[in-house]
Biopython code that builds the backbone (N, CA, C, O; Angstrom):
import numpy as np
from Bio.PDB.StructureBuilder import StructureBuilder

atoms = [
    (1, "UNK", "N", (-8.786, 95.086, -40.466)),
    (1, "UNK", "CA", (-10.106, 95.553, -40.782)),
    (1, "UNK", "C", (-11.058, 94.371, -40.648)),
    (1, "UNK", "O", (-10.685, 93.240, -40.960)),
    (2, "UNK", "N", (-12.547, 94.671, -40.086)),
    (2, "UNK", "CA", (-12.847, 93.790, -39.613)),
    (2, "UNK", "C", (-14.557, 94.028, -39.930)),
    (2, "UNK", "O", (-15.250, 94.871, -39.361)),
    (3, "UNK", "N", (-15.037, 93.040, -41.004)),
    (3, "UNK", "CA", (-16.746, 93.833, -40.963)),
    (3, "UNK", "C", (-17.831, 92.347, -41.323)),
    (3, "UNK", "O", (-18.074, 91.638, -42.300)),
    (4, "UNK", "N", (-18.161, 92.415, -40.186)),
    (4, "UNK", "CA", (-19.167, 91.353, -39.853)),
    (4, "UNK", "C", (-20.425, 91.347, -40.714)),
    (4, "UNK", "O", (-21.086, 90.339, -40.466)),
    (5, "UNK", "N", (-20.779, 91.841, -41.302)),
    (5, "UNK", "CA", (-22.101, 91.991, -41.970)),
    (5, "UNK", "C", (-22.854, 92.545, -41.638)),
    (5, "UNK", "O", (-23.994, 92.465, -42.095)),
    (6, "UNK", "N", (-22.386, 93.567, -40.415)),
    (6, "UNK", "CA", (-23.684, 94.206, -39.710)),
    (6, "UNK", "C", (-23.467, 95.985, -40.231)),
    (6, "UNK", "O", (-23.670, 96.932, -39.470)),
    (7, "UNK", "N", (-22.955, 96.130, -41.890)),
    (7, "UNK", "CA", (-22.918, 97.337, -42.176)),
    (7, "UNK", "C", (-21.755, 97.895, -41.466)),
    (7, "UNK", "O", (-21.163, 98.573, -42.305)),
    (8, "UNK", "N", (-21.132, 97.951, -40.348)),
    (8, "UNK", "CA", (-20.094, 98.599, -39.562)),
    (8, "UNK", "C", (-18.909, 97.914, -39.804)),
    (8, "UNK", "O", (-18.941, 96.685, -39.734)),
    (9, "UNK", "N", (-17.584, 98.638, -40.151)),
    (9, "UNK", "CA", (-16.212, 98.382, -40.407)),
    (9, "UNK", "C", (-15.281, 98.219, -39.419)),
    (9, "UNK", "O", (-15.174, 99.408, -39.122)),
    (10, "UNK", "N", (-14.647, 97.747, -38.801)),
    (10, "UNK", "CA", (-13.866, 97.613, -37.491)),
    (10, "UNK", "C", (-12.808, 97.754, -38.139)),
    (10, "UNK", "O", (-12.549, 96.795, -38.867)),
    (11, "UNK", "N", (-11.818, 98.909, -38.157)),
    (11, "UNK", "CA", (-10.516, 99.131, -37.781)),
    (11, "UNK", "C", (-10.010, 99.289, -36.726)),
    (11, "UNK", "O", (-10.598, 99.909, -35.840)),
    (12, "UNK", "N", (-8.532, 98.657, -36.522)),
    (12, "UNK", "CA", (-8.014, 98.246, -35.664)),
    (12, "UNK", "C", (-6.273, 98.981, -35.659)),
    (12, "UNK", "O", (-5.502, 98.311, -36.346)),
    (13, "UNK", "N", (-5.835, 99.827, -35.201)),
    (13, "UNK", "CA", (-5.048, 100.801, -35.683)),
    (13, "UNK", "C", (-3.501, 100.229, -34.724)),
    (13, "UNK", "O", (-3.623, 100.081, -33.508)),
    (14, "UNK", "N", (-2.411, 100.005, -35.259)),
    (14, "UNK", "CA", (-1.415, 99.709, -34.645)),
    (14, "UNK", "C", (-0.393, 100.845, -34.646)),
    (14, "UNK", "O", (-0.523, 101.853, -35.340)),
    (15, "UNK", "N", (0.506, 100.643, -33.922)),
    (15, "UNK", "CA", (1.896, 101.383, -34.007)),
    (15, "UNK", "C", (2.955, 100.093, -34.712)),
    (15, "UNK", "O", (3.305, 99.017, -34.229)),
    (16, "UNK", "N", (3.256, 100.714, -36.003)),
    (16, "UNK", "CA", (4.078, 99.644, -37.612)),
    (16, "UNK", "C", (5.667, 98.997, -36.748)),
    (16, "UNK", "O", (6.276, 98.006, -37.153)),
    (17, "UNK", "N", (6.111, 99.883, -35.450)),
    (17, "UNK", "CA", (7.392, 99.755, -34.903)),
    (17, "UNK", "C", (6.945, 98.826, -33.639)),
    (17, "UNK", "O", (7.896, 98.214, -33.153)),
    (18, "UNK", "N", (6.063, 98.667, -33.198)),
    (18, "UNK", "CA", (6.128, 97.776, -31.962)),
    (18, "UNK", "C", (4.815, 96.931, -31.746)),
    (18, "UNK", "O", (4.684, 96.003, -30.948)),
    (19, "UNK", "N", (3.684, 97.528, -32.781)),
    (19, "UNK", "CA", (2.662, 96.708, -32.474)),
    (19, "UNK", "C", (1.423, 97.160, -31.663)),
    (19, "UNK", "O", (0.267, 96.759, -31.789)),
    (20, "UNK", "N", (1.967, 98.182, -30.711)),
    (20, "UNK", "CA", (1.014, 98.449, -29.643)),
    (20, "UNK", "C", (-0.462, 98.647, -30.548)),
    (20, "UNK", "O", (-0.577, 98.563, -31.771)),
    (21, "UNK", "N", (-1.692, 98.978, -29.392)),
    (21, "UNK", "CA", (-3.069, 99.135, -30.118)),
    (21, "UNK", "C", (-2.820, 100.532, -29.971)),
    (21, "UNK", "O", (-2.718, 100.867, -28.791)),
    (22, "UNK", "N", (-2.684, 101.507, -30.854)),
    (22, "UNK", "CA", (-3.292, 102.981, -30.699)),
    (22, "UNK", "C", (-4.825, 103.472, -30.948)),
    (22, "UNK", "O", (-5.392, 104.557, -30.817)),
    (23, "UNK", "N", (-5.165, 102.397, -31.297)),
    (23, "UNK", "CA", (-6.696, 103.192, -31.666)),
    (23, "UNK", "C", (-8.013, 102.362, -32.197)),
    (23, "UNK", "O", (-7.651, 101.187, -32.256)),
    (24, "UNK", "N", (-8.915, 102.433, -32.467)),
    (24, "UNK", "CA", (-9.946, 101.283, -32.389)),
    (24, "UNK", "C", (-11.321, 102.397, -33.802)),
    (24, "UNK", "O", (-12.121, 103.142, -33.237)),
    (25, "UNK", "N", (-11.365, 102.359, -34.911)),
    (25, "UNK", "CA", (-12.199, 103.265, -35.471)),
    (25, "UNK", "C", (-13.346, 102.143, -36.159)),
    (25, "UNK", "O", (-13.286, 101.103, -36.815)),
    (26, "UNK", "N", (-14.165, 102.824, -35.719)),
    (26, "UNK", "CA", (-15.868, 102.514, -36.364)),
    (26, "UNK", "C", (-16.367, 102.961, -37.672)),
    (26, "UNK", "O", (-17.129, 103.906, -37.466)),
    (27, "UNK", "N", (-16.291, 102.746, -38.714)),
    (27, "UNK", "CA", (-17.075, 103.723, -39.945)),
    (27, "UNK", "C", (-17.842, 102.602, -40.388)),
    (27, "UNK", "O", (-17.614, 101.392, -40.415)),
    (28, "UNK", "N", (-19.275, 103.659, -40.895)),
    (28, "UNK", "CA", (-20.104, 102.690, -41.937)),
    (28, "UNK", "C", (-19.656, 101.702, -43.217)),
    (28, "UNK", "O", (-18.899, 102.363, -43.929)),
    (29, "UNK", "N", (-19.792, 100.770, -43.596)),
    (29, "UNK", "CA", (-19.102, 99.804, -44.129)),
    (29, "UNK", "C", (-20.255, 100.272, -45.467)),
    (29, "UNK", "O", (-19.579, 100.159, -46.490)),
    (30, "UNK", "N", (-21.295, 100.612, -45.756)),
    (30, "UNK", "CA", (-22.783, 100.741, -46.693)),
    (30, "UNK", "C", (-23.126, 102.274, -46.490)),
    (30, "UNK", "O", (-22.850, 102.902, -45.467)),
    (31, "UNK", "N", (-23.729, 102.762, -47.539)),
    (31, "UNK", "CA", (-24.668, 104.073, -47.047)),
    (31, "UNK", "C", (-25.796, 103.799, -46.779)),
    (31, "UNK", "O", (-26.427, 103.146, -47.610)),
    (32, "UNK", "N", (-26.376, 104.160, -45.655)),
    (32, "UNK", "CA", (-27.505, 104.385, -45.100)),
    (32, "UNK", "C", (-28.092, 105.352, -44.587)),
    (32, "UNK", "O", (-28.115, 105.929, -43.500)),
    (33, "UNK", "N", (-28.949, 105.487, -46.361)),
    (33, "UNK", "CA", (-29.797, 107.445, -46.716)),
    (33, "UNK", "C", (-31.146, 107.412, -45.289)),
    (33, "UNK", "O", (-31.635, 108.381, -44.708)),
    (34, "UNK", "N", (-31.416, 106.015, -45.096)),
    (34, "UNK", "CA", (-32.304, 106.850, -43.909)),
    (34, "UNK", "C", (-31.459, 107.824, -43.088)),
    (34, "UNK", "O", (-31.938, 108.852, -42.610)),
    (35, "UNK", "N", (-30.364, 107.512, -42.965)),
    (35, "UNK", "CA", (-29.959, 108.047, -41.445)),
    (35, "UNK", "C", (-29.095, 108.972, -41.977)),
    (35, "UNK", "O", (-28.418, 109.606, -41.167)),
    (36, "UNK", "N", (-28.921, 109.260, -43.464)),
    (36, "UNK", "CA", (-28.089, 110.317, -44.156)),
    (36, "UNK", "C", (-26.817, 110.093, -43.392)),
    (36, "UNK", "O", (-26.438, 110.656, -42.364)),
    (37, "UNK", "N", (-26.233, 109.156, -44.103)),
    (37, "UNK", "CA", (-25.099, 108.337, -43.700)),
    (37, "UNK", "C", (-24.601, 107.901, -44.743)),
    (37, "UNK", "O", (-25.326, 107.134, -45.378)),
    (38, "UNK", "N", (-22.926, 108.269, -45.434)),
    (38, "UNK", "CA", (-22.614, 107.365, -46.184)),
    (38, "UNK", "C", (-21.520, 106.445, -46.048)),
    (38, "UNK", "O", (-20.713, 106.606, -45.133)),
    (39, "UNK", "N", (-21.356, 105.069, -47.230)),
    (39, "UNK", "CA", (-19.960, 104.848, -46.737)),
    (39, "UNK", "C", (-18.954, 105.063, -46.460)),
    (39, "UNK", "O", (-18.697, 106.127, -47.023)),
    (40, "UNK", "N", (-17.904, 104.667, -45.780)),
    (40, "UNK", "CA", (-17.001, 105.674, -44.628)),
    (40, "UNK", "C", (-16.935, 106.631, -43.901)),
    (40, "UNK", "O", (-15.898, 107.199, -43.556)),
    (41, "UNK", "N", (-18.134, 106.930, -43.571)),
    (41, "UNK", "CA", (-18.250, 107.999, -42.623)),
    (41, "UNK", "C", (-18.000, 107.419, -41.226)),
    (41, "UNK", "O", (-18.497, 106.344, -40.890)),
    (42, "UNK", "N", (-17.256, 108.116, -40.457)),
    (42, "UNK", "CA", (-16.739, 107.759, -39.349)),
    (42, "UNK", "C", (-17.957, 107.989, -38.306)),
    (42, "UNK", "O", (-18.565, 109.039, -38.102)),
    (43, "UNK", "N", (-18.208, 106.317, -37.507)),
    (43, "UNK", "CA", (-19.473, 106.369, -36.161)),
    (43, "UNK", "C", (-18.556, 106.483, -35.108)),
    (43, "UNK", "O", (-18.930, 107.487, -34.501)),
    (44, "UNK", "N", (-17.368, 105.937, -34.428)),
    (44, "UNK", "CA", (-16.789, 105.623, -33.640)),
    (44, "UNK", "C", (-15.364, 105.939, -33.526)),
    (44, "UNK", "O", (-14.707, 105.293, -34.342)),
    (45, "UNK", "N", (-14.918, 106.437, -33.052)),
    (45, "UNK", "CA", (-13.065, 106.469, -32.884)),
    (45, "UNK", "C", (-12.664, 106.584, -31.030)),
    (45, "UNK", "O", (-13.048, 107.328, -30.127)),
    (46, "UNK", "N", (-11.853, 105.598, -31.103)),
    (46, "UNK", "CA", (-11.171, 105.330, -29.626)),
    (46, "UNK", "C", (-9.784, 105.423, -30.032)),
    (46, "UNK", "O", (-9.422, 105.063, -31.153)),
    (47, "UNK", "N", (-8.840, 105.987, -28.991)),
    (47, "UNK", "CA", (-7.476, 105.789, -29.275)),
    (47, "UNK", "C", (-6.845, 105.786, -27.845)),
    (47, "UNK", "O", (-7.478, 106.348, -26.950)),
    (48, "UNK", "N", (-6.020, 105.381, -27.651)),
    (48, "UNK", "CA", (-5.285, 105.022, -26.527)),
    (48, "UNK", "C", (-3.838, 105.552, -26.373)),
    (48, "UNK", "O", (-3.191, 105.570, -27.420)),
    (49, "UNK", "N", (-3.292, 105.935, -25.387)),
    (49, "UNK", "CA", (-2.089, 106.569, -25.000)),
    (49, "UNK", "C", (-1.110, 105.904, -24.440)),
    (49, "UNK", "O", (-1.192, 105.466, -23.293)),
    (50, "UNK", "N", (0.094, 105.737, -25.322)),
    (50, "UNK", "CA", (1.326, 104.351, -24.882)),
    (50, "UNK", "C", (2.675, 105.544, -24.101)),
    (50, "UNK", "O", (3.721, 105.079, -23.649)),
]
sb = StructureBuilder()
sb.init_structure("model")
sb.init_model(0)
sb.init_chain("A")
sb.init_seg("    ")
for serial, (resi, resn, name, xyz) in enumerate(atoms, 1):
    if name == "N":
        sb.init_residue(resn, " ", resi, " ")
    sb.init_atom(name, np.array(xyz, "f"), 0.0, 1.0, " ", f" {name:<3s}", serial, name[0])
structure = sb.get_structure()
């Protein structure tokens, strides 16, 4: 997990048996009511096929 200060959370999703990257997820790290947004709400999800 990975959160720079810019409000956004970087998870980084593995497979526990070999390591591979399966997946890459974005969620708000803060709520942000302008944008009716709260914390952990998911901005981003990538996942990849091994």
């Amino acid at each position: 997990m990975y959160d720079d200060g810019s409000g956004i959370r970087r998870i980084l999703i593995l497979d526990p048996s070999t390591g591979a990257v399966l997946g890459l997820e974005q969620t708000f790290a803060t709520d942000q009511p302008g944008y009716g947004v709260r914390a952990g709400d998911v901005m981003q999800y990538s996942a990849w096929l091994r």
